[in-house]
C-alpha positions in Angstrom: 0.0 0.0 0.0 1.3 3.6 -1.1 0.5 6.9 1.0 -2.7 7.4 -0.4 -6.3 7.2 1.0 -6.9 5.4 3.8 -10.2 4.2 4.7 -11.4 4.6 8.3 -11.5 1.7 10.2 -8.2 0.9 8.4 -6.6 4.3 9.7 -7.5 3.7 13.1 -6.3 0.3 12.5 -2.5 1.5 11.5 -2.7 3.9 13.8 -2.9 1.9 16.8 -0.2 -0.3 15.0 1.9 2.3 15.6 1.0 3.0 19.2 1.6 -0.6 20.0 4.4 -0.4 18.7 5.4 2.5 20.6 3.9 1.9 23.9 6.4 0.0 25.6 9.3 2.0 25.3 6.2 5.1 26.1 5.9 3.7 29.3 9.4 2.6 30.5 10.4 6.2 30.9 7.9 7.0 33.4 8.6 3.9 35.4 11.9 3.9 35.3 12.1 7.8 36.4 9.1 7.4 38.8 9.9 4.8 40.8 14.0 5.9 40.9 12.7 9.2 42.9 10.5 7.0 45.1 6.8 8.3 43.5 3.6 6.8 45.2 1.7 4.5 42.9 -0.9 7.8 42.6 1.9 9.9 41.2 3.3 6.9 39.3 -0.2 6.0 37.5 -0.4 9.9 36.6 3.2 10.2 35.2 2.6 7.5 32.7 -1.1 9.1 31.9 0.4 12.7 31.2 3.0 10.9 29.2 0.7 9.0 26.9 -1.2 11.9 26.4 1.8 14.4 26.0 3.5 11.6 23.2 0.1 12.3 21.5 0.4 16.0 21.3 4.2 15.8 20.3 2.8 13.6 17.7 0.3 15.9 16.3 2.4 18.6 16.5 5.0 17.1 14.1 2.4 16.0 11.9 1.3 19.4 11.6 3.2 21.0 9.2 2.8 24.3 8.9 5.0 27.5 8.5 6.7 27.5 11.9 6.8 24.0 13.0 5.8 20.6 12.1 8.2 18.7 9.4 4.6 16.8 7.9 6.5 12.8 7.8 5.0 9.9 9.7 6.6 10.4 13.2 5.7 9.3 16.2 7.1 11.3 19.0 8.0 9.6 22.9 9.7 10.1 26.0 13.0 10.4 25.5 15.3 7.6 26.9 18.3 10.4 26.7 16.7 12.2 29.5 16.1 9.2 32.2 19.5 9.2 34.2 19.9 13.3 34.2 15.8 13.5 35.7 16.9 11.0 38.5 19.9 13.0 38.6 18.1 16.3 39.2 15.4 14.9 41.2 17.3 13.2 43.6 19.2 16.5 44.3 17.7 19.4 43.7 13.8 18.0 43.9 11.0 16.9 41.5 10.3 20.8 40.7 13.7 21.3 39.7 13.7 18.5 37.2 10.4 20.3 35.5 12.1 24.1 35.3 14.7 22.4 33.6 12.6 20.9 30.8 10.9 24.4 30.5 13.7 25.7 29.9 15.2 23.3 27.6 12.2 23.4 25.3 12.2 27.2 25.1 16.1 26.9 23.8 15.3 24.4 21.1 12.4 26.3 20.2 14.3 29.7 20.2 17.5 28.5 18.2 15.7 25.8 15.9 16.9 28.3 13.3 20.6 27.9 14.2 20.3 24.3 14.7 19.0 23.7 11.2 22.5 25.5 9.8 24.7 23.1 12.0 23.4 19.9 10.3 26.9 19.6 8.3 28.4 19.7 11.9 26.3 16.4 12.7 28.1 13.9 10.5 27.2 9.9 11.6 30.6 9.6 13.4 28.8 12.4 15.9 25.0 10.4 15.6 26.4 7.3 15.7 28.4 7.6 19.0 25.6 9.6 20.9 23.6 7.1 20.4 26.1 4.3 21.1 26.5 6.1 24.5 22.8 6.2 25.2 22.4 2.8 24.8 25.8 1.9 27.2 24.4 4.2 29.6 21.0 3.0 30.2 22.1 -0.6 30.1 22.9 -0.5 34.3 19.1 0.7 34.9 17.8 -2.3 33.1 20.6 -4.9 34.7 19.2 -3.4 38.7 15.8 -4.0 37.3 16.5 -7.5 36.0 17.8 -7.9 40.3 14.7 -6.3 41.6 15.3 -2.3 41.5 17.8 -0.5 43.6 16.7 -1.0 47.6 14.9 -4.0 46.7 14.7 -6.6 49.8 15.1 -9.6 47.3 17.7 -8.0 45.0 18.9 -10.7 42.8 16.7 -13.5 44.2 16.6 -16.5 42.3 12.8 -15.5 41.6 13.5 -12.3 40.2 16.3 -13.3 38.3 14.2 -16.4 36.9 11.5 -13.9 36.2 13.3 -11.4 34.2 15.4 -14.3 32.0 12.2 -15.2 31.3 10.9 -12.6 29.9 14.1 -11.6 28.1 14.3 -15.4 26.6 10.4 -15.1 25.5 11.6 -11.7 23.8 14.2 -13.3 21.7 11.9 -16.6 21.1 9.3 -14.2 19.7 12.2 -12.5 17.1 12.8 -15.6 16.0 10.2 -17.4 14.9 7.3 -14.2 14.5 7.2 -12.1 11.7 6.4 -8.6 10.4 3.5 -7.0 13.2 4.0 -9.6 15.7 8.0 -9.7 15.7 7.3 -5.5 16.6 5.3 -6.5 19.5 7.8 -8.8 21.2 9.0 -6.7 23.7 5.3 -5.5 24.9 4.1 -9.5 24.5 7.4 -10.2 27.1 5.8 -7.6 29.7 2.5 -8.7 29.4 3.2 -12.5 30.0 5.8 -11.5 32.5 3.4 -9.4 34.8 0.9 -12.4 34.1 3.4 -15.0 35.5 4.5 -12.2 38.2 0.7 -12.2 39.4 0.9 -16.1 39.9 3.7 -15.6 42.3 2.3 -13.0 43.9 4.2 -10.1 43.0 1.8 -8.2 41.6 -1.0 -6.0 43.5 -4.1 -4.9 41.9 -5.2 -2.5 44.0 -3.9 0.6 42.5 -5.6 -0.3 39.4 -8.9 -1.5 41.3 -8.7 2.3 42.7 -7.7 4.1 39.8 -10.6 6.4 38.2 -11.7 5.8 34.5 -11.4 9.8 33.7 -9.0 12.3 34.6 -8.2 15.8 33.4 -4.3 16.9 32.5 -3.2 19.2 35.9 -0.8 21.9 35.0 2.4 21.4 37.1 0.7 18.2 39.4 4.1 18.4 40.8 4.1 21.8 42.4 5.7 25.1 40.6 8.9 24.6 38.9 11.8 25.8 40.1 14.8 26.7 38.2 18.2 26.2 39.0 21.5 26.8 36.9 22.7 23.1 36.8 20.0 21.6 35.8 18.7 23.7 33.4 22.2 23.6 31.9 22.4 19.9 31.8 18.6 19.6 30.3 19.6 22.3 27.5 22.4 19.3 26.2 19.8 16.6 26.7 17.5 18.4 24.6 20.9 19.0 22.2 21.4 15.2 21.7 17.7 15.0 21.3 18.1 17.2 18.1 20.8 15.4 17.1 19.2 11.7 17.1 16.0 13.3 16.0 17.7 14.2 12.9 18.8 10.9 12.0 15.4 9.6 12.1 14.2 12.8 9.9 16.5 11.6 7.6 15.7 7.7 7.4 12.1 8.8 6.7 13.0 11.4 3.9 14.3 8.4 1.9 11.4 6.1 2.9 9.0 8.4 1.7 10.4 9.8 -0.9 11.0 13.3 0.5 13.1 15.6 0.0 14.1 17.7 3.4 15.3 20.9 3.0 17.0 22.9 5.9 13.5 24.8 6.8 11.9 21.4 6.9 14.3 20.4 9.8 14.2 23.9 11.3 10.1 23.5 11.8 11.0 19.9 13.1 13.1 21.1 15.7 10.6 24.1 16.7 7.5 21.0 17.2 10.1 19.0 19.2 11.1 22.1 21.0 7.5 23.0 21.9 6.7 19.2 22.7 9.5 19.3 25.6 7.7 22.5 26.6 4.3 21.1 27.1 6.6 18.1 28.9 7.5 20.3 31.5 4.5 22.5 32.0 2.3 19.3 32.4 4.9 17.2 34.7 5.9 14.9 31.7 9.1 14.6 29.8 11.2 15.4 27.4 9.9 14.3 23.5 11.9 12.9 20.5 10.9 11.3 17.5 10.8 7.2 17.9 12.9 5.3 15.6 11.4 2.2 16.4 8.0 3.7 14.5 10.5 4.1 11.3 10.7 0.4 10.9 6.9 0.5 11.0 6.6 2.8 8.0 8.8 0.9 6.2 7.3 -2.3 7.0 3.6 -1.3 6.2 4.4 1.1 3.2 2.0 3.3 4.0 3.8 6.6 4.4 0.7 8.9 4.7 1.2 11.2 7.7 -2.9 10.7 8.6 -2.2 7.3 10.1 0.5 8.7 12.2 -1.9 11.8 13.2 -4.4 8.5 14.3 -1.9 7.3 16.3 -1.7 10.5 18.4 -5.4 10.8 18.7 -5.3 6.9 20.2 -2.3 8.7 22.7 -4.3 11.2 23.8 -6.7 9.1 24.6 -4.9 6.3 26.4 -3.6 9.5 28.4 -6.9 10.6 29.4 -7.9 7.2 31.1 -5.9 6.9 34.5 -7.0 2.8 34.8 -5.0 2.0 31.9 -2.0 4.2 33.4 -2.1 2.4 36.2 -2.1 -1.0 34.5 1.2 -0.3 33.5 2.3 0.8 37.4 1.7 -3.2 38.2 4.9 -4.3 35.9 7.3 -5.8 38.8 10.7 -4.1 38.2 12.1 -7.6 37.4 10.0 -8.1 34.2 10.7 -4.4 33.6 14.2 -5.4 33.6 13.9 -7.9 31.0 12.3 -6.2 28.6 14.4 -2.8 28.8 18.2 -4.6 28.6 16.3 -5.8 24.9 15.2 -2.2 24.2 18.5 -0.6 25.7 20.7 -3.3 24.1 18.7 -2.4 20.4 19.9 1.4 20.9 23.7 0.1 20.9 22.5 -1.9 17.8 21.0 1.2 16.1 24.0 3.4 17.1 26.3 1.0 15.9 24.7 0.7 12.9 25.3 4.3 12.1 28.6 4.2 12.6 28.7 1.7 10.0 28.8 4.7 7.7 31.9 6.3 9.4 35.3 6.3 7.4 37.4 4.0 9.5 40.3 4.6 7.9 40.5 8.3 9.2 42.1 8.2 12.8 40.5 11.3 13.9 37.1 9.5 13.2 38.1 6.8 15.6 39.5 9.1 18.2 36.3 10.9 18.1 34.6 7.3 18.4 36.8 5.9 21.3 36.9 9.2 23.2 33.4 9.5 23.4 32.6 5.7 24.5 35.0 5.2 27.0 34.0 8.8 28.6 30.6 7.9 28.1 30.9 4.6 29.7 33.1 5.8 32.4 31.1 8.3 33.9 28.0 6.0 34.0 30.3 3.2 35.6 31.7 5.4 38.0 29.5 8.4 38.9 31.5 9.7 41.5 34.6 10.4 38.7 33.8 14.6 38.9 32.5 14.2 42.8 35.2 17.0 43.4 33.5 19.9 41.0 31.4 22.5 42.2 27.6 20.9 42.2 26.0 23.2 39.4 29.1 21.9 36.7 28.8 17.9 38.5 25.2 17.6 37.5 26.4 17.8 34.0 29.7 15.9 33.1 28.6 13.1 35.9 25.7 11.5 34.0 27.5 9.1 30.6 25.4 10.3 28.2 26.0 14.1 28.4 29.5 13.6 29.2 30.0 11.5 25.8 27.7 13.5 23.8 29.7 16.3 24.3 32.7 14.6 24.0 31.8 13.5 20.4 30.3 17.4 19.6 33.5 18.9 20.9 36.4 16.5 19.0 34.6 16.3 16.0 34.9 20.4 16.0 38.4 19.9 16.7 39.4 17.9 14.1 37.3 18.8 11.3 37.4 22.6 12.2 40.7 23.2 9.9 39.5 21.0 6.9 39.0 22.6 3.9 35.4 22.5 3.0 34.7 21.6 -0.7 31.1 22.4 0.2 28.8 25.8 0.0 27.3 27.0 2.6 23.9 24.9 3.2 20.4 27.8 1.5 17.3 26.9 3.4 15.7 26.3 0.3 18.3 23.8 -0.7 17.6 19.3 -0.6 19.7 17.7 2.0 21.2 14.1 0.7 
């Protein structure tokens, strides 16, 4: 099927093809975030509301293309995994309303220098992508490993029952990829947490009664949380979250161009960045998160070949409503961190994959290319394997370089400057009206 008309049932259909496909690595950031800064079940059932509805608006707000945001492809937009080990950071030292003023404020920077960011493509080259997002897989690998043991301050960490549980569910994940196809090989991950909370319940790890209590309707609260509060480290560190968000976001912008046959020209990815920049906005006014596009939903495109942006604007109408229900939320606050576990060292492990797969494009045989590439990992790596490597700087400057993913990410910005800043360019300087390959 091309991109043209889709009936209705049909659209709704695709549509929720792509939430499902979506929805597990929608929910893991809430979970992951809520429960490492100690959230009631309340709280935790609202976190992963707000976010389902917020990944709706992000969606729609791509989708929109018009002339000052939107770049009109078939994205999906979701939490960001980027922004999971700075929010605990934040949270656990300057306070939930800290971590909010600091997505604020990051949204309002992509949205005010979208602009500037659409002329620094060129600077972006897959040696930079590739390693970013090499080092956000490598980073959020530990979360999922604690998980897999029970969660940090667990009574039964590494049990033989949580161990057994979480194997389990990574081994059903894998079975699933191997013998499923197309539709059903997407849904592994989200067919692992069901069967693993299912199993969890018959061991009696999983209660009920937040769900049983749960309401069917609830209305978005602006800051739930409390007022935001703004503080220089934070905001700082959330300003090169939302950085590396424009810089993986524009990988995926690409991919799609060349599924769907679209050319991207630089005001295309300037109103891209803008939508993103307003989604991470309305992440932080409404208590949510951070938003980037999903590559896991490119896969979908390309799978389905339909490449109309109408079943992706479905998608966020399904979102929005998901978000509105807080019974569903709360089904998802149920998952025993073991089974959580499972499922995220597939996801996390997939983001090496992907990163690695980009840097399948870089020119080997230039040594600056692998300087840039070994730099950046073992930094990366380093400062998520030992946290306490820049306990000795002033608090405001710690909350930045301490977490792997910033630390690496600017590594990889920074050398690839260095050693590319000298080269003669053969190329003109990038029009805004001009096609980007």
């Amino acid at each position: 099927m091309e991109s043209g008309g889709v009936g209705g049932l049909k659209l709704f259909s695709l549509g929720l093809q792509h939430v499902l496909a979506m929805y597990a690595g929608a929910i893991l950031v809430p979970l992951i975030v809520g429960r490492a800064l100690n959230l009631s079940s309340e709280q935790l059932a609202y976190l992963v509301a707000i976010d389902l509805l917020t990944c709706g608006i992000a969606t729609l707000l791509q989708a929109w293309k018009n002339k000052y945001f939107g770049i009109g492809l078939p994205v999906v937009l979701g939490s960001s995994f980027v922004a999971v080990t700075p929010m605990i950071a934040i949270g656990s030292q300057y306070g939930v309303s800290a971590i909010y003023g600091s997505i604020i404020a990051g949204g309002l920077f992509i949205l005010l220098f979208a602009s500037f960011f659409g002329k620094l493509i060129k600077l972006f080259p897959p040696v930079v992508t590739g390693s970013v997002v090499t080092i956000i897989g490598l980073s959020l690998v530990p979360t999922g490993i604690r998980n897999m043991a029970g969660g940090n301050g667990s009574p039964d960490f590494g049990s033989s029952t949580n161990l057994l549980l979480s194997f389990g569910v990574l081994s059903l994940i894998l079975f699933l990829n191997r013998f499923l196809k197309g539709f059903a090989q997407a849904l592994s991950v989200l067919i692992g947490i069901v069967a693993g909370t299912l199993v969890a319940s018959m061991m009696g790890k999983v209660d009920f009664t937040d769900v049983a209590e749960a309401s069917w309707l609830h209305l978005p609260e602006l800051f739930y949380f409390g007022a935001p509060s703004f503080e220089v480290g934070p905001i700082l560190t959330m300003m090169i979250v939302c950085l590396v968000i424009v810089i993986e976001s524009t990988g995926v912008f690409l991919a799609l161009s060349k599924i769907c046959d679209q050319e991207l020209k630089e005001k295309d990815f300037v109103r891209g960045y803008r939508a993103e920049g307003l989604a991470i906005t309305l992440g932080g006014i409404f208590n949510a998160f951070p938003y980037n596009t999903f590559a896991q939903n490119v896969g979908l495109v390309q799978l389905s070949k339909v490449k109309t942006k109408n079943v992706v604007v479905a998608a966020g109408m399904i979102l929005i409503g998901l978000g509105l229900v807080p019974k569903i939320a709360a089904i998802a606050t149920i998952i025993p961190s073991p089974v959580l576990g499972g499922a995220t060292v597939v996801m996390f492990g997939m983001v090496i994959s992907s990163g690695i797969k980009m840097l399948g494009a870089v020119d080997f045989s230039d040594q600056h290319n692998m300087l840039v590439i070994a730099c950046s990992l073992s930094l990366g790596l380093g400062a998520t394997v030992v946290p306490d490597l820049f306990a000795g700087l002033p608090q405001a400057l710690r909350i930045i370089v301490s977490d792997g993913i910033i630390t690496g990410s600017i590594t990889a910005i920074l050398l690839n400057l260095f050693f590319t800043i000298r080269k003669k360019s053969n190329t003109v300087p990038l029009d805004e009206n001009k096609s980007i390959a």
